[in-house]
N, C-alpha and C positions, 0 to 999 in steps of 0.2 A: 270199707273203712275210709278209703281216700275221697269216698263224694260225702260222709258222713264228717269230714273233717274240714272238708271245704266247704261245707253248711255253714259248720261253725265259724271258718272264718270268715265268711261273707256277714253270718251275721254281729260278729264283734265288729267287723268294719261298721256296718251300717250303725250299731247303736254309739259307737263312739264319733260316727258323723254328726248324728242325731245331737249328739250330747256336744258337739265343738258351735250348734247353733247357737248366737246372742238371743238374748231375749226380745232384741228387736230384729232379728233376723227372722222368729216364730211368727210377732205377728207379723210382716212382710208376707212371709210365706200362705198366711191366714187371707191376709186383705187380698193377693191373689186368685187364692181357692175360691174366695165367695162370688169374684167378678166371673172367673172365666168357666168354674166345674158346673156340672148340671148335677144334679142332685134333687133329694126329697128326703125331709125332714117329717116327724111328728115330735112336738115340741109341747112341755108342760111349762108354764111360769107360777111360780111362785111370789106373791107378794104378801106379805101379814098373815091374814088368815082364807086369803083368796086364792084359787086355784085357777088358773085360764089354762085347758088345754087347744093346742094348734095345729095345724098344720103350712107346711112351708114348701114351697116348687120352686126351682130356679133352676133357669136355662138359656144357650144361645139361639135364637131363631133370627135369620139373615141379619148375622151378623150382628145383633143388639140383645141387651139383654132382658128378659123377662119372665115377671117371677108370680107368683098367685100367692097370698096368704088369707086361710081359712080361718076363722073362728068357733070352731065345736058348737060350746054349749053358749046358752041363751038363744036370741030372736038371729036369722042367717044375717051374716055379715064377712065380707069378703073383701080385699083390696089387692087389684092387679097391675103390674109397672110393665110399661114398654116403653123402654129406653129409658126418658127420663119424665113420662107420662104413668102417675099415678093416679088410679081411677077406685074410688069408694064407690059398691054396690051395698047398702042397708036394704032392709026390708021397707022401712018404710019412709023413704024419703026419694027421691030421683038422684040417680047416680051423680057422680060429679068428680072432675078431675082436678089435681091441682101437679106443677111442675116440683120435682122430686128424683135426688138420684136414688132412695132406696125408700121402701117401704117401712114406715114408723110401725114401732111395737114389735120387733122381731129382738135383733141382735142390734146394738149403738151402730149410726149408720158411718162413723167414724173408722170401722173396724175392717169395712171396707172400702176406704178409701187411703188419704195420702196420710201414713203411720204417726212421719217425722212431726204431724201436725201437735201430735197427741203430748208431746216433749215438751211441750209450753207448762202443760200442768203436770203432767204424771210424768214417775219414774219405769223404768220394764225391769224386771226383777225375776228370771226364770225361779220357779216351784219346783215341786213333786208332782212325780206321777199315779195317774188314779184308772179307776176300766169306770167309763159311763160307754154305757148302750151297751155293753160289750167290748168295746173297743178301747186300747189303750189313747188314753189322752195326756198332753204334756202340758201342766199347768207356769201359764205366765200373771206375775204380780204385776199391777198397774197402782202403784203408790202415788199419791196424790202430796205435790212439793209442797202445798200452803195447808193451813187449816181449812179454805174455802170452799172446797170440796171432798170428798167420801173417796176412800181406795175403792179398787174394783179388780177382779181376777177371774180368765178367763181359762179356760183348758182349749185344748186344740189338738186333732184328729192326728195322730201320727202318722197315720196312711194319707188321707185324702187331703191333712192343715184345713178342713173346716171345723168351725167351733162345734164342741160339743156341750158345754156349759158355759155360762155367764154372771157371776156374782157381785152385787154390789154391797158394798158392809160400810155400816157406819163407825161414827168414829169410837164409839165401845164396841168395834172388831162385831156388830150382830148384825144378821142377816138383813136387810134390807129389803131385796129382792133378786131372785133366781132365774132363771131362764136355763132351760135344759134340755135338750135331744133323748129322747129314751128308740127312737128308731132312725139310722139314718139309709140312706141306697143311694149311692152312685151312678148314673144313669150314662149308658152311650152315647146316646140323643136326648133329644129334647123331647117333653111328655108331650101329649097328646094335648091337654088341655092350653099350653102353654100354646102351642103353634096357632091352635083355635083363636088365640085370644089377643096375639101378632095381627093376624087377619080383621079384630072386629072395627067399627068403626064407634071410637069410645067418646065422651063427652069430651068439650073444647076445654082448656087447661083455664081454669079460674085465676087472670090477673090481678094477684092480691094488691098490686102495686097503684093503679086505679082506683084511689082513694079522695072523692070528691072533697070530704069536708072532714077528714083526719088531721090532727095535729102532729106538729115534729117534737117528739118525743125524743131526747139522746140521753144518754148517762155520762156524769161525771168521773164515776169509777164504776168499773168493772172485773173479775177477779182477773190475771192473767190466762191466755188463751179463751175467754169467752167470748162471744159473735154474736150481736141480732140476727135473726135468721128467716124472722118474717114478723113483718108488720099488718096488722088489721082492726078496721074500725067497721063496729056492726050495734048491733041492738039484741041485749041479749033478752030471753023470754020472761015476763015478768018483770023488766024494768024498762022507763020510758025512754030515760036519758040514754044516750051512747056510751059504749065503753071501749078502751082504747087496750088491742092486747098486744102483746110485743112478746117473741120468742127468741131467748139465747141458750146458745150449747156452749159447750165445750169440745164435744163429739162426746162423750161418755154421758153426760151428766147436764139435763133440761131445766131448764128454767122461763115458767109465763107471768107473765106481768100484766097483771088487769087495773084500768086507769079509769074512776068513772067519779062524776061529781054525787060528794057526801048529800044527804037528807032524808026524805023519809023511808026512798028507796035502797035500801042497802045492796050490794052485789048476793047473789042469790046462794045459800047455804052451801049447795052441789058443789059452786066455786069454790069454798074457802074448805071443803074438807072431801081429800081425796088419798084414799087408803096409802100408808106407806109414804106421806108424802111432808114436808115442814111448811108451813104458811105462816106467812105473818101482814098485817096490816097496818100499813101508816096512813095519817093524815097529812096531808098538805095542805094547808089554805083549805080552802071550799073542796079539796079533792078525797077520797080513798085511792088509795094507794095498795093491792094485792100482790104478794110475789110469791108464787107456788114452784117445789122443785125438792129436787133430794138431795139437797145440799146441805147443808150447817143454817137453820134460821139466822145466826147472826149472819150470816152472809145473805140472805137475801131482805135481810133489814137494809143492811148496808146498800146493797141495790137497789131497793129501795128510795130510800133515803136522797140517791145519788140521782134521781130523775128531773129533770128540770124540760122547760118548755122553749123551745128557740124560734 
C-alpha cells in the first residue's frame, strides 16, 4: 500500500510540475529536445487535399548534429544536414548543398532555435491535452499579434518535449496544413545511417551570395518579425529574362518573392499556383511582381507593393 501511494504521489508531483510550465517554457523545453535528443520520426503532412508521408532521423555524431529526411512516395528524394551543411540528393538532378541550420519541410526551423525570437509576432498560449502516436502530448497556441499572419499550434511529447504535431489554421480558424508524428523512437545513439553520413564527403555549400548581375532589392515594409533569408538570381525554365527571388520568414510562416520583367513571358503557372498557398501579383513599371506564402494575401500585396530598387 505504501509504494502504491508513493506512486501516486510522485505522480501528482510530476503532473502538477508539468502543468506549473509557461507556455514558453514548453517550447524552450521543445527547441531543446530537437537540437540535442536522437530520435526517429515517421511523419504524415497534410496540406488541402495532399498527403506527403516521411520520414525524419536526427542525431549527435562528434559532436554536431545530423539528421536525414526521407520522402516516401513519388520519384527518391532525400535531404541530409551535418551541422550546418544541407545536402539535396534528387533522382534526377546532381546532389548539391546549400548552408542551412535545419532541414526545410519538416517542423518550422524556428522551433528549434532561439524561442524569444517567435515574441515579435506570436503570442504562447498553453492548450489541451490530446494522445497522438500514442503518447500524451501537451498542446501550445502560437496566436499571431497582427492580422499579417495565420495562428499556428503545436503539441509536444510530455516524455521526450519533441513535437508530435504541427498546425497551421487560417484566419477562419481551418486547417491550412498539418504535420504529424504517427511513430516516434528514442534512440541511445546515433543511427547507423546518420554516422554513415558524418563521414561522406558531400557537395561544396552553394554561395548564394555570389550574385554577379543581381539587383538590390529591399522592402519598405515588412510585417513585424519578418527577415530576408536568402537572396537569389537565376533563370527559371521556360523564360528568357532573369528572375529575382528573395525569401522572408518569420520562423513559422514563409514567404517568396519572384521579380521578373512583365511581356510576353509571364512567370510560369507552377509559380503562381501552389496547393495551400495565397498568391498575389502586382505590376510595377515594366516589372511583375509574385509574392507566394501562407499568409493573409493582403499582406503579401502589401509586400508587394513595398519593393523598391536601390
Amino acid at each position: 500500500m505504501r509504494l502504491i501511494l508513493l506512486a501516486l504521489l510522485v505522480l501528482t508531483f510530476s503532473t502538477h510540475a508539468e502543468e506549473d510550465l509557461s507556455a514558453k517554457a514548453w517550447l524552450k523545453n521543445l527547441s531543446q529536445a530537437m537540437r540535442d535528443k536522437q530520435f526517429k520520426v515517421s511523419i504524415i503532412q497534410l496540406q488541402a487535399d495532399h498527403i506527403r508521408p516521411l520520414v525524419y532521423i536526427h542525431g549527435i555524431v562528434d559532436n554536431q548534429e545530423v539528421a536525414l529526411l526521407e520522402y516516401l512516395n513519388d520519384p527518391p528524394k532525400n535531404a541530409i544536414r551535418v551541422g550546418s551543411r544541407v545536402t539535396f540528393i534528387e533522382h534526377d538532378q546532381p546532389a548539391y548543398s546549400v548552408s542551412a541550420p535545419r532541414i526545410q519541410g519538416v517542423w518550422p526551423a524556428a522551433l528549434a532555435g532561439d524561442i524569444s525570437q517567435l515574441e515579435q509576432g506570436y503570442q504562447f498560449v498553453i492548450g489541451g491535452r490530446s494522445r497522438i502516436a500514442g503518447r500524451p502530448g501537451q498542446m501550445i497556441r502560437l496566436l499571431a499579434k497582427d492580422e499579417n499572419r495565420y495562428d499556428a499550434q503545436v503539441w509536444v511529447d510530455m516524455e521526450t518535449y519533441l513535437p508530435l504535431r504541427f498546425d497551421t489554421l487560417n484566419q477562419e480558424k481551418q486547417l491550412l496544413e498539418q504535420t504529424m508524428v504517427v511513430e516516434l523512437f528514442e534512440l541511445s545513439e546515433p543511427a547507423n545511417i546518420l554516422i554513415e553520413a558524418a563521414k561522406q564527403d558531400w557537395p561544396a555549400v552553394i554561395n548564394q551570395a555570389e550574385r554577379t548581375d543581381g539587383k538590390n532589392w529591399q522592402f519598405t515594409w515588412l510585417p513585424q518579425g519578418f527577415d530576408v533569408v536568402v537572396r537569389d538570381h537565376h533563370r527559371l525554365i521556360g523564360i528568357h529574362e532573369p528572375v529575382e527571388y528573395i525569401a522572408l520568414t518569420d520562423g513559422l510562416a514563409n514567404v517568396s518573392v519572384y521579380v521578373a520583367r512583365s511581356g510576353e513571358n509571364p512567370l510560369p503557372n507552377e509559380l503562381l499556383t501552389r496547393n495551400g498557398l495565397s498568391m498575389v501579383v502586382v505590376k510595377v513599371g515594366g516589372l511583375e511582381v509574385v509574392a507566394i506564402g501562407k499568409v493573409p494575401s493582403e499582406t503579401l500585396e502589401r509586400i508587394a507593393n513595398s519593393l523598391v530598387l536601390k
